[in-house]
CHARMM-style PDB file with segment names, atoms N, HN, CA, C and O in Angstrom:
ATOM      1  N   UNK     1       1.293  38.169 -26.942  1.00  0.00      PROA
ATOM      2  CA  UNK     1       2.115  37.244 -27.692  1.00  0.00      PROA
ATOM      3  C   UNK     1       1.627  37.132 -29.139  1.00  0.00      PROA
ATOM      4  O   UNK     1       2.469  37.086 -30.036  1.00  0.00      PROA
ATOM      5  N   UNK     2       0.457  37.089 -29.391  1.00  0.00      PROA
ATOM      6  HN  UNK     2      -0.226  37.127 -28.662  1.00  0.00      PROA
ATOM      7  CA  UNK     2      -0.277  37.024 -30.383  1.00  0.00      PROA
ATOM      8  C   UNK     2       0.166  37.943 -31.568  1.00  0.00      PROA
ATOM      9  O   UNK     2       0.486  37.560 -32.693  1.00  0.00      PROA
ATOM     10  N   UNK     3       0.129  39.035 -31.174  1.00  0.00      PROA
ATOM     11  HN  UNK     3      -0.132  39.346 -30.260  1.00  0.00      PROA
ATOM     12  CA  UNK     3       0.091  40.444 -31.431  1.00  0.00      PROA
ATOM     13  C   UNK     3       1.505  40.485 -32.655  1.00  0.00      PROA
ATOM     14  O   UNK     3       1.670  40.598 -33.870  1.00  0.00      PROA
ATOM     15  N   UNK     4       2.380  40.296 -31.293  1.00  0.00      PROA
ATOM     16  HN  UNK     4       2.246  40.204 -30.306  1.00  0.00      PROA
ATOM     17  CA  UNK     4       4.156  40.395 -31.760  1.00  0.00      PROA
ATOM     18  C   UNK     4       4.521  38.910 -32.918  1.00  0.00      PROA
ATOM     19  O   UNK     4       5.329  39.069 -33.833  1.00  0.00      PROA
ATOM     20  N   UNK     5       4.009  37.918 -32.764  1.00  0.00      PROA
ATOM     21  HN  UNK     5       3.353  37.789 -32.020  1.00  0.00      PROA
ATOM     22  CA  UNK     5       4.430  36.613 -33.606  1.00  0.00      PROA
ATOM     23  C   UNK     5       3.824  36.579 -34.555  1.00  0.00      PROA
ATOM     24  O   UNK     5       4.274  35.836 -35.427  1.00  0.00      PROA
ATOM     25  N   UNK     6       2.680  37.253 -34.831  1.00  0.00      PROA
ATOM     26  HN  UNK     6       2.315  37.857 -34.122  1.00  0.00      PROA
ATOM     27  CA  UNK     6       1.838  37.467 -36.274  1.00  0.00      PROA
ATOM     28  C   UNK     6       1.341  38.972 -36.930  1.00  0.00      PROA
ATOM     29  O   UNK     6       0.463  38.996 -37.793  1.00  0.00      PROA
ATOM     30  N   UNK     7       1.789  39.831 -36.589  1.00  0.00      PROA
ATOM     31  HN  UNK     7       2.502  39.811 -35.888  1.00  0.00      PROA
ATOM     32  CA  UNK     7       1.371  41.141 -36.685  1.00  0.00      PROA
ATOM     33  C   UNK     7       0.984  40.869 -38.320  1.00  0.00      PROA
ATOM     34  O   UNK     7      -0.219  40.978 -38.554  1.00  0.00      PROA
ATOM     35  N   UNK     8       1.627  40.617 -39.181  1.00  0.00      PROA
ATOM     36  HN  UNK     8       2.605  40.529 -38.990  1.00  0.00      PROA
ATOM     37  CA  UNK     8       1.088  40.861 -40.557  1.00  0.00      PROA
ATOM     38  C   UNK     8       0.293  40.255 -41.130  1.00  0.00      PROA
ATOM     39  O   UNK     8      -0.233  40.650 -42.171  1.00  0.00      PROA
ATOM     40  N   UNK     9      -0.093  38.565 -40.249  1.00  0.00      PROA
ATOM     41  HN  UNK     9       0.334  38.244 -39.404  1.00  0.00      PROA
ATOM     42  CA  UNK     9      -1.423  38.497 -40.986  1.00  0.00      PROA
ATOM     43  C   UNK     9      -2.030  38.639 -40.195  1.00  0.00      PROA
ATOM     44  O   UNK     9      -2.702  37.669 -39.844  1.00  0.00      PROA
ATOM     45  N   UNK    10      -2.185  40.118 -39.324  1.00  0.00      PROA
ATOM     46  HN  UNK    10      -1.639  40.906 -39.608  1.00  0.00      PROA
ATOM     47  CA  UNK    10      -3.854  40.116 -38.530  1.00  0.00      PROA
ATOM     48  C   UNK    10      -3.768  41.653 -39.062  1.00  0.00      PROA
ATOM     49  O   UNK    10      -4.868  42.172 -39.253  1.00  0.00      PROA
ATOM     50  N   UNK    11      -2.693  42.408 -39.313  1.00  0.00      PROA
ATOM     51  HN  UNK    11      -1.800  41.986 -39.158  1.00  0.00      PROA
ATOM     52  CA  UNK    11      -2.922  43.853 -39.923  1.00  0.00      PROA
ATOM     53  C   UNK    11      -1.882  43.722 -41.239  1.00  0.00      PROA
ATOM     54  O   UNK    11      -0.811  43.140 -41.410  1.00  0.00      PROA
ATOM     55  N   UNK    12      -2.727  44.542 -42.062  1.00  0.00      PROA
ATOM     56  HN  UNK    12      -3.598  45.015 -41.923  1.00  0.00      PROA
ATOM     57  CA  UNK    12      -1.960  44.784 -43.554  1.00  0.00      PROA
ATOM     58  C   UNK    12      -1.492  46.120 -43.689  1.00  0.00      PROA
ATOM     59  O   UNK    12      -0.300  46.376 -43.523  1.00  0.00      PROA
ATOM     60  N   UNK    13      -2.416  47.085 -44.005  1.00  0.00      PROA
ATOM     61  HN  UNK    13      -3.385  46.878 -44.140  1.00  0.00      PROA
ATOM     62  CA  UNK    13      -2.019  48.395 -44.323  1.00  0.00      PROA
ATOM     63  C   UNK    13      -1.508  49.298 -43.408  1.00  0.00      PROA
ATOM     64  O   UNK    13      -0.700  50.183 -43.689  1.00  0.00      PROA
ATOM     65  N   UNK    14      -2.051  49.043 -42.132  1.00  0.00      PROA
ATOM     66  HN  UNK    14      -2.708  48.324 -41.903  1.00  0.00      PROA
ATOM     67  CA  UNK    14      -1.774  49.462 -40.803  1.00  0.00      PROA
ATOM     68  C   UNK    14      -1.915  48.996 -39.952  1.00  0.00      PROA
ATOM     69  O   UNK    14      -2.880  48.249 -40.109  1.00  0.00      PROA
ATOM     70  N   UNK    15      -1.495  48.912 -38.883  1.00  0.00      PROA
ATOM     71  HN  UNK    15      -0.711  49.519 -38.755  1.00  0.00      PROA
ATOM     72  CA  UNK    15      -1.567  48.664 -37.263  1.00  0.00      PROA
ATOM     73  C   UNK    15      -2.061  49.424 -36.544  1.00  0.00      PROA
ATOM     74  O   UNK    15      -2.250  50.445 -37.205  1.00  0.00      PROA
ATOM     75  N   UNK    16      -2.515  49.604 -35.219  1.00  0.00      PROA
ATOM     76  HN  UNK    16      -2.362  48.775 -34.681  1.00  0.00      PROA
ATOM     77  CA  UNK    16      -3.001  50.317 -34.289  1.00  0.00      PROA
ATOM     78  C   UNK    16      -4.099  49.970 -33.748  1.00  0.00      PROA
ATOM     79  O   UNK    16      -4.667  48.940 -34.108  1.00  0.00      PROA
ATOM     80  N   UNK    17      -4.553  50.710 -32.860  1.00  0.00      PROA
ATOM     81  HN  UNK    17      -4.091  51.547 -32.568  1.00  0.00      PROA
ATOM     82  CA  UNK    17      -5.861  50.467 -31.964  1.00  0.00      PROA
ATOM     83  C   UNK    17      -6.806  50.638 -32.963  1.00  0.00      PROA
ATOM     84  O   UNK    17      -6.259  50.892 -34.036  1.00  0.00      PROA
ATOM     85  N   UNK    18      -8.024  50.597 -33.024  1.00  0.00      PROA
ATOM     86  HN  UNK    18      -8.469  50.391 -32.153  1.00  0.00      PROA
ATOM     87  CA  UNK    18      -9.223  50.483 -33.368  1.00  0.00      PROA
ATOM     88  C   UNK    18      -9.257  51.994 -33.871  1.00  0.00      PROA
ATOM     89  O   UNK    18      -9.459  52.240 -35.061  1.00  0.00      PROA
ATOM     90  N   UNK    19      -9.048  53.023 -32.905  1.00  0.00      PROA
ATOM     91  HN  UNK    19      -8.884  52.824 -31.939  1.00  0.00      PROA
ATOM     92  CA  UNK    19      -9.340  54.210 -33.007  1.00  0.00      PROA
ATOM     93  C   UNK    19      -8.487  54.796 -34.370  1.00  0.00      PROA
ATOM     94  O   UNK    19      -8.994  55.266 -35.388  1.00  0.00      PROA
ATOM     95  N   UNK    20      -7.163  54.636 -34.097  1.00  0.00      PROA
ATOM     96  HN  UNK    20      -6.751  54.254 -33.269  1.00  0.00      PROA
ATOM     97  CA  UNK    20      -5.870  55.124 -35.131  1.00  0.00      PROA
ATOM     98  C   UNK    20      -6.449  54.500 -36.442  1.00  0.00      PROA
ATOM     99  O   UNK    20      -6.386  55.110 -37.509  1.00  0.00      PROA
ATOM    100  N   UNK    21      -7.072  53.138 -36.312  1.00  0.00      PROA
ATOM    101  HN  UNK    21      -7.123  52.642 -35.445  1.00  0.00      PROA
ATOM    102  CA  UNK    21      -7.391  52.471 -38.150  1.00  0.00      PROA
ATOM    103  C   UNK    21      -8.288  53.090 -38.225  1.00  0.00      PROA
ATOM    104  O   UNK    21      -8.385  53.436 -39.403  1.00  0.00      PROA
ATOM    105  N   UNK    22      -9.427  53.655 -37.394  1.00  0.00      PROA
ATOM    106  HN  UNK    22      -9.348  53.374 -36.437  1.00  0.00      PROA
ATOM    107  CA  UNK    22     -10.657  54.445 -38.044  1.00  0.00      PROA
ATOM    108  C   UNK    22      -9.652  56.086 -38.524  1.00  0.00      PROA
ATOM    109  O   UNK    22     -10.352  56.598 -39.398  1.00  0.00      PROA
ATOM    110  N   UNK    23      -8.852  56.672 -38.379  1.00  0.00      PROA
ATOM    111  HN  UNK    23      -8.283  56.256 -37.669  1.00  0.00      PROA
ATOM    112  CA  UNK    23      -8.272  57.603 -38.837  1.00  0.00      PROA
ATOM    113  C   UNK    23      -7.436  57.270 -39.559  1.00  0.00      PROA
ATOM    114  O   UNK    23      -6.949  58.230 -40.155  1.00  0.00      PROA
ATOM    115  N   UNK    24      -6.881  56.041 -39.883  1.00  0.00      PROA
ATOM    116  HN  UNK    24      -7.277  55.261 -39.399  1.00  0.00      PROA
ATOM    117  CA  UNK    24      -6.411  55.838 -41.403  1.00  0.00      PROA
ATOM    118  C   UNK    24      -7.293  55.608 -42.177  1.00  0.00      PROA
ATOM    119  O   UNK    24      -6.889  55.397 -43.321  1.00  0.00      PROA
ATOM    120  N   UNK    25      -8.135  55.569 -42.062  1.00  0.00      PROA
ATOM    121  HN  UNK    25      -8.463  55.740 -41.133  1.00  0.00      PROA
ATOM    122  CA  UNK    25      -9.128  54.878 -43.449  1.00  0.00      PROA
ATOM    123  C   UNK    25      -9.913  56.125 -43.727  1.00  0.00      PROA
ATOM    124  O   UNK    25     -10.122  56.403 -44.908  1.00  0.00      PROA
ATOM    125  N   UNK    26     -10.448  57.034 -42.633  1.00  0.00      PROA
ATOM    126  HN  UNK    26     -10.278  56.808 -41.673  1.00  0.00      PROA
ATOM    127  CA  UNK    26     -11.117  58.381 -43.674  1.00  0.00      PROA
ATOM    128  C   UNK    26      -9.503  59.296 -43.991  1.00  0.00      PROA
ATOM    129  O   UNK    26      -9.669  60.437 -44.421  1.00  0.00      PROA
ATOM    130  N   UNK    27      -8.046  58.843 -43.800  1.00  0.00      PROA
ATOM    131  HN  UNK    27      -7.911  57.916 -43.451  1.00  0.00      PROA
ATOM    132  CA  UNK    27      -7.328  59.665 -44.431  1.00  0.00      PROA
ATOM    133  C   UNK    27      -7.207  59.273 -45.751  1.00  0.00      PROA
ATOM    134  O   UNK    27      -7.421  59.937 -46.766  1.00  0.00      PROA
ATOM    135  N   UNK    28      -6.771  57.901 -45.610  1.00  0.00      PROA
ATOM    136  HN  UNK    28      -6.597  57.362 -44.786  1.00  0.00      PROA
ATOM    137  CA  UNK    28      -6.689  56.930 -46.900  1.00  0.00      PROA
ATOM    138  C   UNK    28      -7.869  56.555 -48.070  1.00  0.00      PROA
ATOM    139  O   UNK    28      -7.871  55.783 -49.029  1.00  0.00      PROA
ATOM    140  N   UNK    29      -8.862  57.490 -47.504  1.00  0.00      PROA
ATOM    141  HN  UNK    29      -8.860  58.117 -46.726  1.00  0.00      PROA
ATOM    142  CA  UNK    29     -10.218  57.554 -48.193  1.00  0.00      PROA
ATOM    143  C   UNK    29     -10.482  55.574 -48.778  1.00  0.00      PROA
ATOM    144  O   UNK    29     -10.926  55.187 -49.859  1.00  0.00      PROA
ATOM    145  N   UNK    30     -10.002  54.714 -47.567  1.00  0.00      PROA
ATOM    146  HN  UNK    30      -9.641  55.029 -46.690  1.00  0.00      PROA
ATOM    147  CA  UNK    30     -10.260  53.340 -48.160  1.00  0.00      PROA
ATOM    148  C   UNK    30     -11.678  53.185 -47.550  1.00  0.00      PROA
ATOM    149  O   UNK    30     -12.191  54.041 -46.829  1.00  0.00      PROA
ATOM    150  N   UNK    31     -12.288  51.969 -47.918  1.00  0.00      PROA
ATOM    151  HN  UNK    31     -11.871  51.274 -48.503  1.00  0.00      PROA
ATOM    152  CA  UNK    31     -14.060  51.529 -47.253  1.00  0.00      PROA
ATOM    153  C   UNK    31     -13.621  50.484 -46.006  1.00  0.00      PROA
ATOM    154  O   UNK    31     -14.169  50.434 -44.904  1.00  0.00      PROA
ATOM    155  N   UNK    32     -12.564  49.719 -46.437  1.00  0.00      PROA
ATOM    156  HN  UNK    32     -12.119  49.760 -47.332  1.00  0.00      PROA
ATOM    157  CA  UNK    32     -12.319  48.715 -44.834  1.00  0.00      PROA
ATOM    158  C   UNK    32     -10.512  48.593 -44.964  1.00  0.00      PROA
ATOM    159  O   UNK    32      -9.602  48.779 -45.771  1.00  0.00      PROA
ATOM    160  N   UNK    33     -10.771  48.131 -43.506  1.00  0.00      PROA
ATOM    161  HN  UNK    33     -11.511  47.980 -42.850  1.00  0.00      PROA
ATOM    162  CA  UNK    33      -9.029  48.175 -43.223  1.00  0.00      PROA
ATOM    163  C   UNK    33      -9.182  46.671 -42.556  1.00  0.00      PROA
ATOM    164  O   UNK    33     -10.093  46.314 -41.809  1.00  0.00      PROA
ATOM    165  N   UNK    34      -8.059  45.874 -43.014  1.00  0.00      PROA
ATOM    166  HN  UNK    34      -7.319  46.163 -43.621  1.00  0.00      PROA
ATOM    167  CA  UNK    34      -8.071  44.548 -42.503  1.00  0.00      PROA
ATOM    168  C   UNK    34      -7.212  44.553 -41.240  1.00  0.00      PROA
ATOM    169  O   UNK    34      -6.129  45.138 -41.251  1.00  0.00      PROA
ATOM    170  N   UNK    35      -7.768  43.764 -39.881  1.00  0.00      PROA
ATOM    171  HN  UNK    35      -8.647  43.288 -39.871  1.00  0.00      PROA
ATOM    172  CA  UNK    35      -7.282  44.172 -38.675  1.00  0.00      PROA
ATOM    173  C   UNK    35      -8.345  44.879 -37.842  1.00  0.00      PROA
ATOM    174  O   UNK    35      -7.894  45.181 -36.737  1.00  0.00      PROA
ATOM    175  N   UNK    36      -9.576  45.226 -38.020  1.00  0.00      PROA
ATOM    176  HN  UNK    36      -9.942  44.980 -38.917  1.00  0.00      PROA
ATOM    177  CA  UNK    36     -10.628  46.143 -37.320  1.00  0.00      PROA
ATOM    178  C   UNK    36     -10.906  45.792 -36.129  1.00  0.00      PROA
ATOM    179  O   UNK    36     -10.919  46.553 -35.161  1.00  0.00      PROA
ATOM    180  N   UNK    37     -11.307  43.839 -36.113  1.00  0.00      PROA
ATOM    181  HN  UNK    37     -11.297  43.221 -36.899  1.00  0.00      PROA
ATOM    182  CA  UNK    37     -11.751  43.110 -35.212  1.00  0.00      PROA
ATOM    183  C   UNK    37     -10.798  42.592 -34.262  1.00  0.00      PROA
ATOM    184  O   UNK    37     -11.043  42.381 -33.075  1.00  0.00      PROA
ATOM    185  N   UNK    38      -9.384  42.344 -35.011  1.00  0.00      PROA
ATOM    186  HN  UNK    38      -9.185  42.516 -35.976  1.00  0.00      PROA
ATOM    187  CA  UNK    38      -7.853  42.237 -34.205  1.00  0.00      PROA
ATOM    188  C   UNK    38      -8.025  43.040 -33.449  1.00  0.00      PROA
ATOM    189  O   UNK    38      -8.511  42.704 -32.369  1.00  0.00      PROA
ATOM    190  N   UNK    39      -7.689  44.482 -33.704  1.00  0.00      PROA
ATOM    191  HN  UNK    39      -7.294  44.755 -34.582  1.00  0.00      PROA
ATOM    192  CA  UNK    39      -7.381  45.327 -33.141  1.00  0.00      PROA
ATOM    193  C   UNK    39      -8.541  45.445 -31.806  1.00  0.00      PROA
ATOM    194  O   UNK    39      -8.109  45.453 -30.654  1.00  0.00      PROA
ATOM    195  N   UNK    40      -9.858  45.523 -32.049  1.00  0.00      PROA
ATOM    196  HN  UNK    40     -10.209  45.516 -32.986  1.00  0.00      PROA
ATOM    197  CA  UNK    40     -10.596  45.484 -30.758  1.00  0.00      PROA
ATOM    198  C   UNK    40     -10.372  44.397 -30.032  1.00  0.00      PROA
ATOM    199  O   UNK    40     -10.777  44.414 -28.869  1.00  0.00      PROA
ATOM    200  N   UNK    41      -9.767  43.351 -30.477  1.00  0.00      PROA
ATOM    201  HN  UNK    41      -9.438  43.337 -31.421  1.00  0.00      PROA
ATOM    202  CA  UNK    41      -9.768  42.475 -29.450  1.00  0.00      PROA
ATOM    203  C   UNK    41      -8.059  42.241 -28.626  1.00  0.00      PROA
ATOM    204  O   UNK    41      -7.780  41.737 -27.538  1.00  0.00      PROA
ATOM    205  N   UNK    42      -7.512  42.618 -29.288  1.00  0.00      PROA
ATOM    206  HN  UNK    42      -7.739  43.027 -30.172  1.00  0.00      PROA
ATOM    207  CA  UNK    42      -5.734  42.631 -29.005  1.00  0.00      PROA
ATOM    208  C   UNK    42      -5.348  43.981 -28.357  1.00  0.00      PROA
ATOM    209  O   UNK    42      -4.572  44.059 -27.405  1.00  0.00      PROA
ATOM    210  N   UNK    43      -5.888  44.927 -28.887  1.00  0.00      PROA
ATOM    211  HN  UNK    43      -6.518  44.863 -29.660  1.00  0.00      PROA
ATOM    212  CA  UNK    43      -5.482  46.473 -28.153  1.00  0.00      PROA
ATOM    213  C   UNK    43      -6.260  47.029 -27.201  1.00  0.00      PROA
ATOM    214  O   UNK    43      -6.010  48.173 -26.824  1.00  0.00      PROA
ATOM    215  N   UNK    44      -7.295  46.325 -26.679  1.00  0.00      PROA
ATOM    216  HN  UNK    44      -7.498  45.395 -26.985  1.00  0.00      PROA
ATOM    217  CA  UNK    44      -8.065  46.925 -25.720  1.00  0.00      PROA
ATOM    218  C   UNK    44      -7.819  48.010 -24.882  1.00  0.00      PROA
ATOM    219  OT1 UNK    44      -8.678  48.379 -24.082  1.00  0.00      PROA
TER     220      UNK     44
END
């Protein structure tokens, strides 16, 4: 429920599991992606 009623302020640049934001961020050559800790705890 969490997930679906707030998606944009718990992820900004991207969404996904934990795994998919660690492969946006060495594509996107960024240092952090907001959502890291969401995501481990919402996408398990």
């Amino acid at each position: 429920m969490t997930l679906t009623t707030s998606f944009e302020q718990h992820f900004s640049a991207a969404g996904g599991s934990e795994h998919m934001l660690q492969q946006f961020k060495q594509h996107t050559d960024h240092r952090r992606i907001r959502g890291m800790a969401k995501a481990r705890v919402l996408l398990q």
